[in-house]
ZADO-1210 file (C-alpha; in nm, 4 decimals, padded with zeros to 6 digits):
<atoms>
<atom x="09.2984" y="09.1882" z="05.2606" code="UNK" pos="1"/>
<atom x="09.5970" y="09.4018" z="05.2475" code="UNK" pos="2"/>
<atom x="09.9570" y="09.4691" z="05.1103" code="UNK" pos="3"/>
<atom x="10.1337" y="09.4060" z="05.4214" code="UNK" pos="4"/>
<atom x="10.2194" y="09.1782" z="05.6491" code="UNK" pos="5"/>
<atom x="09.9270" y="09.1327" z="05.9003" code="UNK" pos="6"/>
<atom x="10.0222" y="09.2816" z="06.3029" code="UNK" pos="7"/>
<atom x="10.0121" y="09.0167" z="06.5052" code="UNK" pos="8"/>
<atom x="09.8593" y="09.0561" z="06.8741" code="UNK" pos="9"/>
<atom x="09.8912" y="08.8386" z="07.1261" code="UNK" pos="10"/>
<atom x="09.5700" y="08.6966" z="07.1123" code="UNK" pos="11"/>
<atom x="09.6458" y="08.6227" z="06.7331" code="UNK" pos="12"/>
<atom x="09.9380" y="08.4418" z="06.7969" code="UNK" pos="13"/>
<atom x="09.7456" y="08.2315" z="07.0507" code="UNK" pos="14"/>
<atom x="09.5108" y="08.1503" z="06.8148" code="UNK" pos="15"/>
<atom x="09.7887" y="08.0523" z="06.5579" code="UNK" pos="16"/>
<atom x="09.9716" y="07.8419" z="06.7806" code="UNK" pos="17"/>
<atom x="09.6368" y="07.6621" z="06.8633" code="UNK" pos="18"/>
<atom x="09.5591" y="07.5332" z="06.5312" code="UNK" pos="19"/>
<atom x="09.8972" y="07.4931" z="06.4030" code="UNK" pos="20"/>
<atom x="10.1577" y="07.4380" z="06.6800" code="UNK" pos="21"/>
<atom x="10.2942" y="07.0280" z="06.6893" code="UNK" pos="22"/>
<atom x="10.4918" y="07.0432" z="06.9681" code="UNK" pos="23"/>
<atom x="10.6346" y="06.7069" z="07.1682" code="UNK" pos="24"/>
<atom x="10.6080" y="06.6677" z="07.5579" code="UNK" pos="25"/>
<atom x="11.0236" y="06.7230" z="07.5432" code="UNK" pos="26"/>
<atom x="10.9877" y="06.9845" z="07.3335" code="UNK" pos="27"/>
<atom x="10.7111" y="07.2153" z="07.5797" code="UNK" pos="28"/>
<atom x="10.8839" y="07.0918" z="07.8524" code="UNK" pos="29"/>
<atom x="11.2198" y="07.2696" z="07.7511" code="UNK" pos="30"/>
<atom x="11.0264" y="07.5639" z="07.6239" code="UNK" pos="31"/>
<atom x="10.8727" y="07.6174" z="07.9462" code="UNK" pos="32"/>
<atom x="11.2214" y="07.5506" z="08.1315" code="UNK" pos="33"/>
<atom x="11.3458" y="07.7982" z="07.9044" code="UNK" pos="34"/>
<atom x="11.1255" y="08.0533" z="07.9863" code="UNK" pos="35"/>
<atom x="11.1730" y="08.0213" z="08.3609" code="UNK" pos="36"/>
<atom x="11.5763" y="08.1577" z="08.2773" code="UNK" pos="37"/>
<atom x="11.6439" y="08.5708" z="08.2295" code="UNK" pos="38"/>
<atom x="11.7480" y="08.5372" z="07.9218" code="UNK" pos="39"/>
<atom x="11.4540" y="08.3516" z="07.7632" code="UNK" pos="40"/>
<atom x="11.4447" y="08.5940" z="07.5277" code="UNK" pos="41"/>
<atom x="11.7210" y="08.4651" z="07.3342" code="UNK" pos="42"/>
<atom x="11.4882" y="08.1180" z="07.2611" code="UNK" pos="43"/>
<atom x="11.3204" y="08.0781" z="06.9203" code="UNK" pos="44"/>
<atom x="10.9646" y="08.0875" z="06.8915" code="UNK" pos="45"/>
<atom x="10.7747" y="07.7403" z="06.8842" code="UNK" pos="46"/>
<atom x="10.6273" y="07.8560" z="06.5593" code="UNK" pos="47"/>
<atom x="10.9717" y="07.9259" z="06.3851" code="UNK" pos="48"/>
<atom x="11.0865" y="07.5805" z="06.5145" code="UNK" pos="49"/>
<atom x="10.8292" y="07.4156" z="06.3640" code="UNK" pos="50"/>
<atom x="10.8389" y="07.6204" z="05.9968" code="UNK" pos="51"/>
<atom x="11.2306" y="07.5201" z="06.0655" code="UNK" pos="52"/>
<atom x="11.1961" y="07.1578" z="06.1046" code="UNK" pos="53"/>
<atom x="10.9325" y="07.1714" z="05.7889" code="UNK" pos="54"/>
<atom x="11.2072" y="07.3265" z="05.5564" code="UNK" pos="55"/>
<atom x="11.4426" y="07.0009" z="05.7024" code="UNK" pos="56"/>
<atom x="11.1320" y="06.7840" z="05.5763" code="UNK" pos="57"/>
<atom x="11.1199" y="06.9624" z="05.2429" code="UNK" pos="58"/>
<atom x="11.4975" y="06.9710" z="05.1061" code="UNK" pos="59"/>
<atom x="11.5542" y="06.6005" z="05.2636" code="UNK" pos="60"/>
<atom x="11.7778" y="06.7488" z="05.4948" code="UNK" pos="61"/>
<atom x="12.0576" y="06.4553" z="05.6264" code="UNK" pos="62"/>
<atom x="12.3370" y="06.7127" z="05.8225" code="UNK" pos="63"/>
<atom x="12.2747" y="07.0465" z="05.9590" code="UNK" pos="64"/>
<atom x="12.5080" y="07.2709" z="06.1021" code="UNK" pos="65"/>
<atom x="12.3611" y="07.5014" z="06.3774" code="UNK" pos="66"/>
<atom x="12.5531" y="07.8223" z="06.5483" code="UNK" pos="67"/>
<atom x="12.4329" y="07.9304" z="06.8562" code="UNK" pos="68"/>
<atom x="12.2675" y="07.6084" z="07.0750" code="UNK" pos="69"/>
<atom x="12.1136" y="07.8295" z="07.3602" code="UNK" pos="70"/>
<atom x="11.9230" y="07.5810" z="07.5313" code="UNK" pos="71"/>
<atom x="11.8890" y="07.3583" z="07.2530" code="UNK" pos="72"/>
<atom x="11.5022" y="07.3840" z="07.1451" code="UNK" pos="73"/>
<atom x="11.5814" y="07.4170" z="06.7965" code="UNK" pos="74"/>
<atom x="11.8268" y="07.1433" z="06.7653" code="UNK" pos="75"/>
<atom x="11.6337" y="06.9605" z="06.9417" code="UNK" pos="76"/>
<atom x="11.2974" y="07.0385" z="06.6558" code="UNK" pos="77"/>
<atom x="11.5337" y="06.9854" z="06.3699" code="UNK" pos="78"/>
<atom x="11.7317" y="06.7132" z="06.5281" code="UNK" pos="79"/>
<atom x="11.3402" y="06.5377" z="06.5292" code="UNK" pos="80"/>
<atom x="11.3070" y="06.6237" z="06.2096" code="UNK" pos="81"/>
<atom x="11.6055" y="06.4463" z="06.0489" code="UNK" pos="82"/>
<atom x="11.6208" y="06.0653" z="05.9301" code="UNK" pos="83"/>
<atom x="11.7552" y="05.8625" z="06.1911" code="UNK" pos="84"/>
<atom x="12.1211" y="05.8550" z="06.0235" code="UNK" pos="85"/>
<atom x="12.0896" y="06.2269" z="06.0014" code="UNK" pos="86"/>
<atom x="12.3532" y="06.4867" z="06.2192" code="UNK" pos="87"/>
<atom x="12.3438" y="06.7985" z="06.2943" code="UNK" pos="88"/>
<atom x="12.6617" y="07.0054" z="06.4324" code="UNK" pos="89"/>
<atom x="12.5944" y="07.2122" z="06.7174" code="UNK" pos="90"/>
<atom x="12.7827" y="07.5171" z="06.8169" code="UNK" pos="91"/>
<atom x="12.8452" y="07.7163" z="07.1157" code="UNK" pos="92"/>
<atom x="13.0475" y="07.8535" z="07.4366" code="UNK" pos="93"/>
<atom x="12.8224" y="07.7963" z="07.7035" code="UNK" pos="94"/>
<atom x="12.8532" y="07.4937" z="07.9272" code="UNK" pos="95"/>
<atom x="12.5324" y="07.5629" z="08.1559" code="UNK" pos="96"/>
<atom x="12.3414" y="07.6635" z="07.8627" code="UNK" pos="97"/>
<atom x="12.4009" y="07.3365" z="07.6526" code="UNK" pos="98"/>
<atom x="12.4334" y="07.1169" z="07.9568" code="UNK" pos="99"/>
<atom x="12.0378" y="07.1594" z="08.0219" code="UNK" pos="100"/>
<atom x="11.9703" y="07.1266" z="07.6100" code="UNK" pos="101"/>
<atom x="12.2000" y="06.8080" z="07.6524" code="UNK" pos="102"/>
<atom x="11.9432" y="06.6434" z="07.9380" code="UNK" pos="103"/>
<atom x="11.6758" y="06.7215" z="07.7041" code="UNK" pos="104"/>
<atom x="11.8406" y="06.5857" z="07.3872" code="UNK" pos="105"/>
<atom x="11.8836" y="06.2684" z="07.5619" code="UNK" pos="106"/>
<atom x="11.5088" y="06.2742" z="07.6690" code="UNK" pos="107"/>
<atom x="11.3836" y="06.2901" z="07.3367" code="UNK" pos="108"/>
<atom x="11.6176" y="06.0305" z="07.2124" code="UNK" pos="109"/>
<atom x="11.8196" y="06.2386" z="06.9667" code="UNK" pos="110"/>
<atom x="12.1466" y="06.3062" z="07.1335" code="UNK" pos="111"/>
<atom x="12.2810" y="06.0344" z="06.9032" code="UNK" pos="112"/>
<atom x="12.2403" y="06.3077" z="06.6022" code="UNK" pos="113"/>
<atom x="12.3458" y="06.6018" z="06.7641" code="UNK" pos="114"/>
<atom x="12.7648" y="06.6551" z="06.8101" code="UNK" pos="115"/>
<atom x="12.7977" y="06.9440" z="07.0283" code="UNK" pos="116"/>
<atom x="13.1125" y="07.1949" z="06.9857" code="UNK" pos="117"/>
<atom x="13.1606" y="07.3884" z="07.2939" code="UNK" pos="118"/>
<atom x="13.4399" y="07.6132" z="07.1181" code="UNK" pos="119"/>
<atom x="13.4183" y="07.9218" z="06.9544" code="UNK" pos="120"/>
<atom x="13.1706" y="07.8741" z="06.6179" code="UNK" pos="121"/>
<atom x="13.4578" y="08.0444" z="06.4201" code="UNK" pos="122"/>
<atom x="13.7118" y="07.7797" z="06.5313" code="UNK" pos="123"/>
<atom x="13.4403" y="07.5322" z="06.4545" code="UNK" pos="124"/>
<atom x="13.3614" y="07.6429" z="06.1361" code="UNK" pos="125"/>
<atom x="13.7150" y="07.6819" z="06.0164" code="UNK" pos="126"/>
<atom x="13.7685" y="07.3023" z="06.1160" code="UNK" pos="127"/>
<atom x="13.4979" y="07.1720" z="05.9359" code="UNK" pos="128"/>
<atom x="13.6304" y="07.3811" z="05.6243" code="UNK" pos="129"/>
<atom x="13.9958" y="07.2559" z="05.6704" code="UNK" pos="130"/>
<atom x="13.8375" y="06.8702" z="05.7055" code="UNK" pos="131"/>
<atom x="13.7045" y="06.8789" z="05.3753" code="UNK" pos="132"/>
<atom x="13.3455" y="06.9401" z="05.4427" code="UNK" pos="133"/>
<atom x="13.3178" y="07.1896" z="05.1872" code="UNK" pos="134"/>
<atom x="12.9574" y="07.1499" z="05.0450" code="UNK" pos="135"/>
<atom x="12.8772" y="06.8700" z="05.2809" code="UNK" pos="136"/>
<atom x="12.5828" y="06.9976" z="05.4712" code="UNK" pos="137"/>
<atom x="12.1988" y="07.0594" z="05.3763" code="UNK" pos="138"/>
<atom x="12.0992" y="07.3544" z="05.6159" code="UNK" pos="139"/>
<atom x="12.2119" y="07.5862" z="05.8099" code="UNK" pos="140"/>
<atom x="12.0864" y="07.7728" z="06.1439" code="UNK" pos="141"/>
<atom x="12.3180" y="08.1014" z="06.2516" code="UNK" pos="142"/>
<atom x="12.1470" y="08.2732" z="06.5632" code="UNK" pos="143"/>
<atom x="12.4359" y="08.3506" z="06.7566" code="UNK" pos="144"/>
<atom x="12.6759" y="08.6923" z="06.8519" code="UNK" pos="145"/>
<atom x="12.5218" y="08.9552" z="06.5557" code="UNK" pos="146"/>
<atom x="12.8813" y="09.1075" z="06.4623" code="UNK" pos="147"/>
<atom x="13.0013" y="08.7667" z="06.3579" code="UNK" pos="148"/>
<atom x="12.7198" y="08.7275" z="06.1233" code="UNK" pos="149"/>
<atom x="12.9099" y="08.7844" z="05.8014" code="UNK" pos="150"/>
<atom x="13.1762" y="08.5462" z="05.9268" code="UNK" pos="151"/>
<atom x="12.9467" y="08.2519" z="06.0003" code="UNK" pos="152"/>
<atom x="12.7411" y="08.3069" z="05.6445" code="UNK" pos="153"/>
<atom x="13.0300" y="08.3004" z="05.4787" code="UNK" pos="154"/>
<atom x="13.1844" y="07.9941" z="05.6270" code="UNK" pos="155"/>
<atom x="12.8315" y="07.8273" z="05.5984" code="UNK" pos="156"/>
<atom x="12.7763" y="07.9345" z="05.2682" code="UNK" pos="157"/>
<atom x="13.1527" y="07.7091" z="05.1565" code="UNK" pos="158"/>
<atom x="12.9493" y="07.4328" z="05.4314" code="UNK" pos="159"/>
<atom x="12.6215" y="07.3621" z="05.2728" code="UNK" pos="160"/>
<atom x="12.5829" y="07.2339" z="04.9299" code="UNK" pos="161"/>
<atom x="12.3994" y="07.3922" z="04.6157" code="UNK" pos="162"/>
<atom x="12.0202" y="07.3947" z="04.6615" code="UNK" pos="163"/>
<atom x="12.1188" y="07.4287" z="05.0284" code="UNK" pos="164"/>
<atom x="11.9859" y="07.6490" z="05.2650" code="UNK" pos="165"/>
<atom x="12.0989" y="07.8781" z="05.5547" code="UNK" pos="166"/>
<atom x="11.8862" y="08.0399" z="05.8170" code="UNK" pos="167"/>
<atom x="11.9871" y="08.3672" z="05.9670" code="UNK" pos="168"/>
<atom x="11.7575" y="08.5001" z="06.2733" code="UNK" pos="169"/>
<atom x="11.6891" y="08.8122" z="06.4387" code="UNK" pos="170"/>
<atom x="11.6980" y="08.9757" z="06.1174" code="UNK" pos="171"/>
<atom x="11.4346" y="09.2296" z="06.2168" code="UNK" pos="172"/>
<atom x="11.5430" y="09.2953" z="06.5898" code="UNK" pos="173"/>
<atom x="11.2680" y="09.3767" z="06.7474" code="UNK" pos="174"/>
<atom x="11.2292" y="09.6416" z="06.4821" code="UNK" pos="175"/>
<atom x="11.5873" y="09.8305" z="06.5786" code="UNK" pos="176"/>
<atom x="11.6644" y="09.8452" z="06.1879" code="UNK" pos="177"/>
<atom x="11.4172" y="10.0417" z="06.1223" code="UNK" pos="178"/>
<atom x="11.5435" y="10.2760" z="06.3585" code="UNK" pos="179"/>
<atom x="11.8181" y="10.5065" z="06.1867" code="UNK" pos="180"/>
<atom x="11.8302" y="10.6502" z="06.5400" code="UNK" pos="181"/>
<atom x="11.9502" y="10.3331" z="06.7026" code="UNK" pos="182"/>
<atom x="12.3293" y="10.3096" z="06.6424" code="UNK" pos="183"/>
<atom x="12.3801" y="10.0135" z="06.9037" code="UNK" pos="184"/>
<atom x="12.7127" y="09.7538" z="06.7444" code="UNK" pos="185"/>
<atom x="12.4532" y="09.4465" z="06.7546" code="UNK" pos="186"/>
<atom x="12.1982" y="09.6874" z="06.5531" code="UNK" pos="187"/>
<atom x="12.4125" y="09.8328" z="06.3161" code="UNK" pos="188"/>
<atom x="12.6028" y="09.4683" z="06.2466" code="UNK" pos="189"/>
<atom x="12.2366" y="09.3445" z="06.1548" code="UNK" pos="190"/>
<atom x="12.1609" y="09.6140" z="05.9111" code="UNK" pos="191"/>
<atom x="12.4951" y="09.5962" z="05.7452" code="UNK" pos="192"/>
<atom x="12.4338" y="09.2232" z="05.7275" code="UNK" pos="193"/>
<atom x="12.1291" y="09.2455" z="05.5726" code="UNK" pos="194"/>
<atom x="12.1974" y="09.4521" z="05.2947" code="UNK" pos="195"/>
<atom x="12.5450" y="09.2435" z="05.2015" code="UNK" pos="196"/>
<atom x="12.2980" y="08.9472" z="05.1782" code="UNK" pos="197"/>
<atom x="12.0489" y="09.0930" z="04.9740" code="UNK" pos="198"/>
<atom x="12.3131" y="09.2142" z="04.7292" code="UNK" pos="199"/>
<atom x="12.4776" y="08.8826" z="04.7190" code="UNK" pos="200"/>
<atom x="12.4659" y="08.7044" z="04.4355" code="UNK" pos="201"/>
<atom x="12.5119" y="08.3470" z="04.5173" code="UNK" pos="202"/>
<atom x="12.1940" y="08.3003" z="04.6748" code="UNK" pos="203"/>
<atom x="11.8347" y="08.3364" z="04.6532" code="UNK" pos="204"/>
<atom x="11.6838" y="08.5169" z="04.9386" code="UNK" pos="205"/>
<atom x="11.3420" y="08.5936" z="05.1491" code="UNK" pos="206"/>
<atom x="11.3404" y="08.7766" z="05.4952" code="UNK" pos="207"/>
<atom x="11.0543" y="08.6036" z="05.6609" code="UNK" pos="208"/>
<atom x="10.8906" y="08.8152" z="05.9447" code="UNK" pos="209"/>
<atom x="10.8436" y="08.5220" z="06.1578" code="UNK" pos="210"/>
<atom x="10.9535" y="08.5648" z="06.5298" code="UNK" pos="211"/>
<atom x="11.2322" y="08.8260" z="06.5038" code="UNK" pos="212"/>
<atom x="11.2905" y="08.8103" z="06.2043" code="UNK" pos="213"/>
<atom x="11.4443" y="08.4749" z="05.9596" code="UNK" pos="214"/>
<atom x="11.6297" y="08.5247" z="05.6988" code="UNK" pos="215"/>
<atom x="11.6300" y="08.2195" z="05.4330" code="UNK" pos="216"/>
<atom x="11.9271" y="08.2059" z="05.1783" code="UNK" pos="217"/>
<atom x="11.9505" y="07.9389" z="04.9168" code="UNK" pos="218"/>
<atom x="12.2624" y="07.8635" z="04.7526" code="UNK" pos="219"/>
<atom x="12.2497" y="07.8863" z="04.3590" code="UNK" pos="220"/>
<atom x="12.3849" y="07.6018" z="04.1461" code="UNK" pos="221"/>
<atom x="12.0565" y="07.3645" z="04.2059" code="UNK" pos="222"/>
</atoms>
């Protein structure tokens, strides 16, 4: 029907969340919390969640790192997503923020497979690095500050092993990259991060224009 990537309208993505969307009662129910909050802007999409938890499913997924918990909707849809002995590491600064994602966790009966950080995701990362975890780790979710991008690929990129994959949202942002006339730091950090990654040879790559934008890297040697 056409070379590019369809616009989609509201009443489109209505329609696509109606005959695709398999959300649990836990899962709306934070959603909807979510919403309620000012910045509900920084929560995934329910549709990226679930394409998300389906690349879990596909590469057998067993530990996941994630940085940048929010509210903890997509933890909590890969968390779901894992085998029961699975773990994923969550990271982030915010006590509130992960304190209502905790409540929900526990809800949906996978708190035992999330271990929350509340540190800086640098620190974090660095740890698991200096532990040995080198290559440990299936997948990898960054959505977190944008000008610490190229840190947290890189330290996820030592993290996950070959075949692995990372996730990298807001990729697009909102359409500021396009936008040679935006020279915001958040903007210009995304831009510069997404041309290092598409030169970089250690991974496969496809931007997926999905919510704001998702970035999927695999690492080479698989």
């Amino acid at each position: 029907m056409g070379k590019h990537t369809l616009n989609i309208t509201d009443t489109l993505y209505d329609y696509l969340l109606s005959v695709s969307l398999h959300e649990t009662t836990v899962q709306r129910e934070l959603r909807m919390a979510t919403d309620e909050m000012k910045e509900a802007m920084m929560q995934i999409s329910p549709d990226q969640g679930q394409f998300m938890a389906l690349l879990v499913n596909l590469i057998n997924a067993e530990k996941i790192i994630e940085v940048g918990t929010f509210t903890g909707y997509s933890a909590l849809t890969m968390a779901q997503a894992l085998p029961e002995h699975g773990r994923l590491v969550a990271c982030d600064i915010n006590e509130q923020w992960t304190g209502i994602a905790q409540r929900y966790w526990q809800q949906a009966g996978v708190a035992h497979k999330i271990d929350l950080h509340l540190a800086p995701a640098r620190d974090t990362l660095t740890t698991l690095i200096k532990n040995g975890q080198q290559e440990a780790y299936d997948f990898a979710f960054i959505d977190a500050d944008k000008q610490n991008y190229k840190h947290y690929y890189e330290s996820c990129l030592q993290l996950i092993r070959p075949g692995g994959l990372i996730a990298i949202d807001n990729v697009l942002w909102g359409g500021s990259v396009a936008d040679t006339a935006d020279q915001q730091p958040d903007t210009i950090a995304i831009r510069e991060f997404n041309r290092f990654i598409n030169d970089d040879d250690r991974v496969e790559i496809s931007l997926v224009p999905i919510g704001d934008g998702l970035t999927l890297a695999r690492k080479k040697g698989a």
